[in-house]
N, C-alpha and C positions, 0 to 999 in steps of 0.2 A: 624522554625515555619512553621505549612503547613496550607494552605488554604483550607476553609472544602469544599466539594463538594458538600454538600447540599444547595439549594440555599433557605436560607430565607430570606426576602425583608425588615424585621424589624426585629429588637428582644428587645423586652421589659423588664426593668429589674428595680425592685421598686428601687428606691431613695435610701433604707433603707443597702441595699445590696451594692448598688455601695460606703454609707458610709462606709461601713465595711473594702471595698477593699484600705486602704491608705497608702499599699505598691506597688500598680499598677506601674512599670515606665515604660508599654507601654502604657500610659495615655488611655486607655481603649477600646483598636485595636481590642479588640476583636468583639466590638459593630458596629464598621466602617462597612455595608455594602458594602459596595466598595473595600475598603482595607482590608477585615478582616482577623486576623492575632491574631492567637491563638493556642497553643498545642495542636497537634492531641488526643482526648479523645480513650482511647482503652479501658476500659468498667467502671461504678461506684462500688465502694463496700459498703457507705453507702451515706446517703441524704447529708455531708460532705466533703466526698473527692471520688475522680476519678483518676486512672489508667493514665497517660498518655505518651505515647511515647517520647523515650526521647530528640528527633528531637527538643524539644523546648528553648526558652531561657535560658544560662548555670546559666545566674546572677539572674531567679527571685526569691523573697525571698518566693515563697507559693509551692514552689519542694521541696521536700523530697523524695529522694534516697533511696528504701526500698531491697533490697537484689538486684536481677535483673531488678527491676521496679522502676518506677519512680511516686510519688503520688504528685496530686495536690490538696490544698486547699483551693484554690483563693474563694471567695466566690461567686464573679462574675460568673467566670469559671463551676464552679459547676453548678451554676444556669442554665449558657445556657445548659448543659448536660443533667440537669434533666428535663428540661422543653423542649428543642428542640432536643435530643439525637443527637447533632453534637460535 
């Protein structure tokens, strides 16, 4: 998992969203300012899923394995990408 380089000080994510996410078993490291801890994003293809390098967790259940790439659909995940492109 890599640490993004951008630094943002909060990241805001509706309620609505984080219910969606109730296969998360990094109880939601991605939002941890301090620790944050999420799959490198390598670009979106729709407001759904994103690209992500495969450096991330082998176990999570929101990877899908697409020919040479690796797709996320966390909805969480998603969310920070389109909203903060980290």
């Amino acid at each position: 998992m890599a640490l993004s380089n951008k630094k943002i000080e909060r990241i805001n994510i509706e309620e609505e969203l984080l219910e969606k996410a109730t296969e998360c078993h990094k109880k939601f490291s991605c939002l941890d300012c301090e620790k944050r801890s999420m799959c490198e994003a390598e670009y979106g293809i729709s407001k759904d899923f994103i690209f992500v390098k495969r450096n991330g967790s082998p176990y999570c259940n929101y990877r899908i394995f697409y020919g040479d790439g690796t797709i996320c659909h966390c909805p969480v995940r998603v969310a920070i990408y389109n909203r903060y492109r980290i």
